[in-house]
Every structure is written in structure tokens, then in C-alpha cells.
DSSP file (Angstrom, degrees, kcal/mol; ACC not computed):
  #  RESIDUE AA STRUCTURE BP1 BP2  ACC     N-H-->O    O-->H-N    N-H-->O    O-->H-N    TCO  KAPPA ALPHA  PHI   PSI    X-CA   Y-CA   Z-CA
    1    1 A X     >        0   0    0      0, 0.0     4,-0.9     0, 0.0     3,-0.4   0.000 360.0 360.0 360.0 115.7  -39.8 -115.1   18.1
    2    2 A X  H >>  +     0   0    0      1,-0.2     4,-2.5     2,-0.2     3,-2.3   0.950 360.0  54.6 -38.3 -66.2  -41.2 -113.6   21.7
    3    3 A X  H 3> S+     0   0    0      1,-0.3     4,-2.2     2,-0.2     5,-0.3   0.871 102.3  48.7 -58.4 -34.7  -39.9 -110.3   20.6
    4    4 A X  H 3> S+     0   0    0     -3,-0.4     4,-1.2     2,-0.2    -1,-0.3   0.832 112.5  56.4 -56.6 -31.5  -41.7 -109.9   17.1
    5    5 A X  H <X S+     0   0    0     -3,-2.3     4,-1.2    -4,-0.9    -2,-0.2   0.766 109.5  41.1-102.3 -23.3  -44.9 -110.9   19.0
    6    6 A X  H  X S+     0   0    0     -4,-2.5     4,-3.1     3,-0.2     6,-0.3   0.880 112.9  51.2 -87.1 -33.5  -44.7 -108.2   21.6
    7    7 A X  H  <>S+     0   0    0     -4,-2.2     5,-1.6    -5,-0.4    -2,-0.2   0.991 115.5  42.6 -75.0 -29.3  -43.7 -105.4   19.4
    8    8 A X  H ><5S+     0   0    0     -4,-1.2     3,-1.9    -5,-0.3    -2,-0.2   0.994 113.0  51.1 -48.1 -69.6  -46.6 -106.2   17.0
    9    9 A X  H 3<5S+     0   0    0     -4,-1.2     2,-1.3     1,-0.3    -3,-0.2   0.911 112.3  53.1 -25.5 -62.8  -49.1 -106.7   19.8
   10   10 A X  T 3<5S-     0   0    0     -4,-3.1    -1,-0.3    -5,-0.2    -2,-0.2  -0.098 117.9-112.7 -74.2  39.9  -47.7 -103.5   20.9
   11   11 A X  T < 5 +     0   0    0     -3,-1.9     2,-0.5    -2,-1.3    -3,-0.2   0.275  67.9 141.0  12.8  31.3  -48.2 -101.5   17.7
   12   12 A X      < -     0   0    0     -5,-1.6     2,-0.4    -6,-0.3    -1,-0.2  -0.633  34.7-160.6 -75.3 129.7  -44.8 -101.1   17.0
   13   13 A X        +     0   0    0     -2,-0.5     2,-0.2    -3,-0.1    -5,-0.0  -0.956  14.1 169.5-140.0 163.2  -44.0 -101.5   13.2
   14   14 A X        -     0   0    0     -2,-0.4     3,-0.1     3,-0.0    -2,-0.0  -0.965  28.6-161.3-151.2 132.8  -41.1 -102.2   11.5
   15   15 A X  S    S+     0   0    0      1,-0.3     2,-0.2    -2,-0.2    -2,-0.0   0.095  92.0  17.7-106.0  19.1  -39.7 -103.1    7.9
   16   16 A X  S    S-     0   0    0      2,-0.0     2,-0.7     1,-0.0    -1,-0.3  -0.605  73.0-157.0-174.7 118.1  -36.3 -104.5    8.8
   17   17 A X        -     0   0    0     -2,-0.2     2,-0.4    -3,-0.1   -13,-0.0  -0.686   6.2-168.8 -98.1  93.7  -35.2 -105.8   12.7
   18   18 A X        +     0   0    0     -2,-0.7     2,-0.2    15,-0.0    -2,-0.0  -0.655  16.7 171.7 -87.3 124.5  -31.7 -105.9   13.8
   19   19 A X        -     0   0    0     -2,-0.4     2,-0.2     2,-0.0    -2,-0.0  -0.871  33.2-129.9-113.0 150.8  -31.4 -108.2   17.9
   20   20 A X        -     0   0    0     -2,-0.2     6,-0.0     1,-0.1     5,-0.0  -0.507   9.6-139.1 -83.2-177.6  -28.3 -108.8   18.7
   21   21 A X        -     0   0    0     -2,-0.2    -1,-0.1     0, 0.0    -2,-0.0   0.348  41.8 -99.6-124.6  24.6  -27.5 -112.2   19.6
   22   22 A X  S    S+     0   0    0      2,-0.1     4,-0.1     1,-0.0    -2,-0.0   0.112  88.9 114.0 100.6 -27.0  -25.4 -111.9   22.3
   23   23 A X  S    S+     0   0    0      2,-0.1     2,-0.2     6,-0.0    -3,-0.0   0.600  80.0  18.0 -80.6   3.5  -22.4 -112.5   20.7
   24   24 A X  S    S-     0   0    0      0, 0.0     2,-0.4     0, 0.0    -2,-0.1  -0.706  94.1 -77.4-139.3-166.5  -20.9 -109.3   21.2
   25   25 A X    >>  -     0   0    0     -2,-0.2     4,-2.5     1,-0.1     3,-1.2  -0.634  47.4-100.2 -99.6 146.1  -21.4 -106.3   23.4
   26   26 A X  H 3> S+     0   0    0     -2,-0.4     4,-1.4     1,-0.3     5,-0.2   0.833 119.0  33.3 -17.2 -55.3  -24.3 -103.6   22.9
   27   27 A X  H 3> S+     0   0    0      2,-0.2     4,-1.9     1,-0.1    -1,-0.3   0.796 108.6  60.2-100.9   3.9  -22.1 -101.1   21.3
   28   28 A X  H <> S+     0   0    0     -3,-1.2     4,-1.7     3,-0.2    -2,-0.2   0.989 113.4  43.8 -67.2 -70.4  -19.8 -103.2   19.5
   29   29 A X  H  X S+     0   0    0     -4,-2.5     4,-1.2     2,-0.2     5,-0.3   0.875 109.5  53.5 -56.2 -29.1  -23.3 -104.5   17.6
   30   30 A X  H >X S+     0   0    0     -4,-1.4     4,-5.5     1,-0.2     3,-2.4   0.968 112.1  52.6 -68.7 -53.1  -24.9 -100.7   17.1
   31   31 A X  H >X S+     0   0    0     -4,-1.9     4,-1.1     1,-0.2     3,-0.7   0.773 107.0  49.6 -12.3 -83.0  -21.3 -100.1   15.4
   32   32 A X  H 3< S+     0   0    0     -4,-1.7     4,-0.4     1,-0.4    -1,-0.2   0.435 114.1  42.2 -57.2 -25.9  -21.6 -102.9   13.3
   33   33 A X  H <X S+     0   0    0     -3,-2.4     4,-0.9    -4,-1.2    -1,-0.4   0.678 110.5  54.6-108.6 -27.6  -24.9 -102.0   12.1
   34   34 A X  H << S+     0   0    0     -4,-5.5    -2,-0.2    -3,-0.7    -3,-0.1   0.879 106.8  55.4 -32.8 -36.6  -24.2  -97.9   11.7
   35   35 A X  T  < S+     0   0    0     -4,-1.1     3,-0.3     1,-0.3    -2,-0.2   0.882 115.7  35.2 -96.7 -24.0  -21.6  -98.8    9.7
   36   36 A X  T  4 S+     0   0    0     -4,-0.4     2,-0.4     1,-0.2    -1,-0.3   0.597 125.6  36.6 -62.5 -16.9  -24.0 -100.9    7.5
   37   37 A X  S  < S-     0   0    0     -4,-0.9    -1,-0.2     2,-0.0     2,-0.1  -0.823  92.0-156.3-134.5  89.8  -27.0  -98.9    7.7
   38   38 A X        +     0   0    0     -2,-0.4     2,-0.3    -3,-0.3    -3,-0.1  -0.445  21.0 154.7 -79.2 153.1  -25.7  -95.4    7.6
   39   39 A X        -     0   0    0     -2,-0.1     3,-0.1    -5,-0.1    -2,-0.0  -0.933  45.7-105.2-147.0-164.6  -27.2  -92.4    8.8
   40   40 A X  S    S+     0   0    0     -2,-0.3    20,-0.6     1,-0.2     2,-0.2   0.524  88.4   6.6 -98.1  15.8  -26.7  -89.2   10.0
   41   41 A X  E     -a   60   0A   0     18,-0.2     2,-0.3     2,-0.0    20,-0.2  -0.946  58.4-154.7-168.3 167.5  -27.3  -89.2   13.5
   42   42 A X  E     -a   61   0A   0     18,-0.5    20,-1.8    -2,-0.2     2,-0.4  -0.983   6.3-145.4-146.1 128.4  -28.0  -91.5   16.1
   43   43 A X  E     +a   62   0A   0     -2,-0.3     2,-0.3    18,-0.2    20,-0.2  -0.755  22.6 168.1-105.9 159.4  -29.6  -91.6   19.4
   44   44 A X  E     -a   63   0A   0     18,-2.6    20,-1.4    -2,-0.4    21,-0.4  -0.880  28.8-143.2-158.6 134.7  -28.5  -93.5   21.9
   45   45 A X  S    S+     0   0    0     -2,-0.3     2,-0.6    18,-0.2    18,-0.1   0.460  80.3  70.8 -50.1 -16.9  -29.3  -93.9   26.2
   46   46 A X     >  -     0   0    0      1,-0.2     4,-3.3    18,-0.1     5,-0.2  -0.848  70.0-150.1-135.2 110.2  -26.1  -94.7   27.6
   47   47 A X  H  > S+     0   0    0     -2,-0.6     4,-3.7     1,-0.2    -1,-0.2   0.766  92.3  50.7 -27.4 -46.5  -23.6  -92.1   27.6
   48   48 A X  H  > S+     0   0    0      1,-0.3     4,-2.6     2,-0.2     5,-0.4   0.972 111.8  52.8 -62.8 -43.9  -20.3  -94.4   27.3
   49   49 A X  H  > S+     0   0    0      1,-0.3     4,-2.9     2,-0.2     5,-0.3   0.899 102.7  52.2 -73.7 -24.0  -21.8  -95.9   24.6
   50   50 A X  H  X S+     0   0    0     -4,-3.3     4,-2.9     2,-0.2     5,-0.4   0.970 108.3  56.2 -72.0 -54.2  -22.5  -92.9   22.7
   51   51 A X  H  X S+     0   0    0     -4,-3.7     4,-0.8    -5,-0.2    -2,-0.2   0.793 105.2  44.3 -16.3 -48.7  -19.3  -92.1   23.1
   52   52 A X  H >X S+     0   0    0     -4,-2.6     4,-1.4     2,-0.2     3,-0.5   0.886 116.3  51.8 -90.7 -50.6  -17.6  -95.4   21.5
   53   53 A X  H >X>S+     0   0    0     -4,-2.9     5,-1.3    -5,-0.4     4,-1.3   0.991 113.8  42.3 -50.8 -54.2  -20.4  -95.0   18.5
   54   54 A X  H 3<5S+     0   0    0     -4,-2.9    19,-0.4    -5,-0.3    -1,-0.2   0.893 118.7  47.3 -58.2 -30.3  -19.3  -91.1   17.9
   55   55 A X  H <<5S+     0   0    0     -4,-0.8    -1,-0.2    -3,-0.5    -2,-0.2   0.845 121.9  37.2 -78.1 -37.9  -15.3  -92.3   18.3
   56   56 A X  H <<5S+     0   0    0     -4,-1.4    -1,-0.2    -3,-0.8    -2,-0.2   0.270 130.4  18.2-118.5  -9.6  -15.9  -95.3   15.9
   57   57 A X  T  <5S-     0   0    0     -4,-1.3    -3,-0.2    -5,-0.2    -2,-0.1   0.356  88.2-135.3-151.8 -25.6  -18.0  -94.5   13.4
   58   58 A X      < +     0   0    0     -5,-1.3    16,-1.0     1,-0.2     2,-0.4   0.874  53.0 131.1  87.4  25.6  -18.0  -90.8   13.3
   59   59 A X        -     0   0    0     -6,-0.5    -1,-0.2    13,-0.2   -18,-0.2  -0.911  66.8 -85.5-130.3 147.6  -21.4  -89.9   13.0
   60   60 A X  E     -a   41   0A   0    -20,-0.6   -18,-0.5    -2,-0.4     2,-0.3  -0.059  50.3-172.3 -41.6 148.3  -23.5  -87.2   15.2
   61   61 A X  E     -aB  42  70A   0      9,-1.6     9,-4.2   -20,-0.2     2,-0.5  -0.903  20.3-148.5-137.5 131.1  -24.7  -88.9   18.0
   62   62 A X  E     -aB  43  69A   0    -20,-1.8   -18,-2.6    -2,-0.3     2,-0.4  -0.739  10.7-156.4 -95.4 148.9  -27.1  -87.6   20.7
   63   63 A X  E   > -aB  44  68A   0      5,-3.2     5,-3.0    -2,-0.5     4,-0.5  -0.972   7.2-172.8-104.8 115.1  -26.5  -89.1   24.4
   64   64 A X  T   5S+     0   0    0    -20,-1.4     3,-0.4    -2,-0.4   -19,-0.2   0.818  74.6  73.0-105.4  -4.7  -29.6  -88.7   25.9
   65   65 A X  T   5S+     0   0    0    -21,-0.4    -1,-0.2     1,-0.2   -20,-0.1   0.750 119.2  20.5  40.0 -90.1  -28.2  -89.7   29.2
   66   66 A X  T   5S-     0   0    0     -3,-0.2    -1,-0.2     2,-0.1    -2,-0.2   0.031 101.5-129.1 -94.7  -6.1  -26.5  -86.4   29.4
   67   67 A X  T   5 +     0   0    0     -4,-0.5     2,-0.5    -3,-0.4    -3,-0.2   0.982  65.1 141.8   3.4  79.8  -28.9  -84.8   26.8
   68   68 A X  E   < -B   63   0A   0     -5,-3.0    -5,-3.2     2,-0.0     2,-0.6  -0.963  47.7-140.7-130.0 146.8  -25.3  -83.7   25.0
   69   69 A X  E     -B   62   0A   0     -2,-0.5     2,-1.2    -7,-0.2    -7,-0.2  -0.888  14.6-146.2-120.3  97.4  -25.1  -83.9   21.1
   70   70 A X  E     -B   61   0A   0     -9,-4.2    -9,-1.6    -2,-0.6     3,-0.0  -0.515  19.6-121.4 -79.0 130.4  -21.7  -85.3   20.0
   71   71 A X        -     0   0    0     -2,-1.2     2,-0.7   -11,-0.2    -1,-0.1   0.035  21.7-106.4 -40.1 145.6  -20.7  -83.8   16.9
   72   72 A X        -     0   0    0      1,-0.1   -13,-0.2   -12,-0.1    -1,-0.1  -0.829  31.1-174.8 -89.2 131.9  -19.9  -85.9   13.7
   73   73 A X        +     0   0    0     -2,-0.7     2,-0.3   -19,-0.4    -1,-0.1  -0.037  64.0  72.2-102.0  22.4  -16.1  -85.9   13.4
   74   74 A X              0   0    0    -16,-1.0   -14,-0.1   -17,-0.1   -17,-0.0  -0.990 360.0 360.0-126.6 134.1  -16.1  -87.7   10.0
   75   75 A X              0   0    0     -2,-0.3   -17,-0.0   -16,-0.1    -3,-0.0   0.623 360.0 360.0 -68.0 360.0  -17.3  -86.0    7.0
């Protein structure tokens, strides 16, 4: 996989890699994988989409976009 070989080349390390694969949209997939790998906060580049993560899954998220820190509204 092209992407495994540049982030190694590029001294990025990693013990576990989630791509999407296209079949759904950008935040639909970070969803899907918060809600499987939780944690307590989350950053993320594109305001809207920080938005839909913080609305959907409830967990802090910084927009760094906006540099705004949504609150987690799920305990």
C-alpha cells in the first residue's frame, strides 16, 4: 500500500491504521471510528466536520479551523 510506504519513509510510526475507503464521507468514517476507538478529545481541521463529530458522538472536539474547543456534551 503507497500510503504505508510514505508514512514509513517519512518516519511516521504507527501501531494500528484506520484509511477510509471511500465508501462513505470523511466525517461519517471519523464517527465510525470514535465510536470504536474512544477517546476523550479529538482534533480535527475542518470546522463543519468538527461540528458533526461533537453532535454525534459527543466527545470534546477541537476545530482547529476556528481554533474553537467544542465541549463534550455526553458524559
Amino acid at each position: 500500500m503507497k500510503q504505508v510506504e510514505w508514512l514509513k519513509k517519512n518516519g511516521v510510526n504507527f501501531n494500528t491504521l484506520i484509511m477510509n475507503d471511500g465508501s462513505m464521507s470523511a466525517a461519517e468514517f471519523k464517527v465510525r471510528c470514535l465510536m470504536k476507538h474512544p477517546c476523550e478529545w479529538f482534533w480535527e481541521s475542518n470546522y463543519a466536520e468538527a461540528l458533526f463529530i461533537n453532535k454525534v458522538v459527543g466527545m470534546a472536539v477541537l476545530s482547529v479551523e476556528g481554533m474553537k474547543l467544542l465541549q463534550q456534551t455526553k458524559p
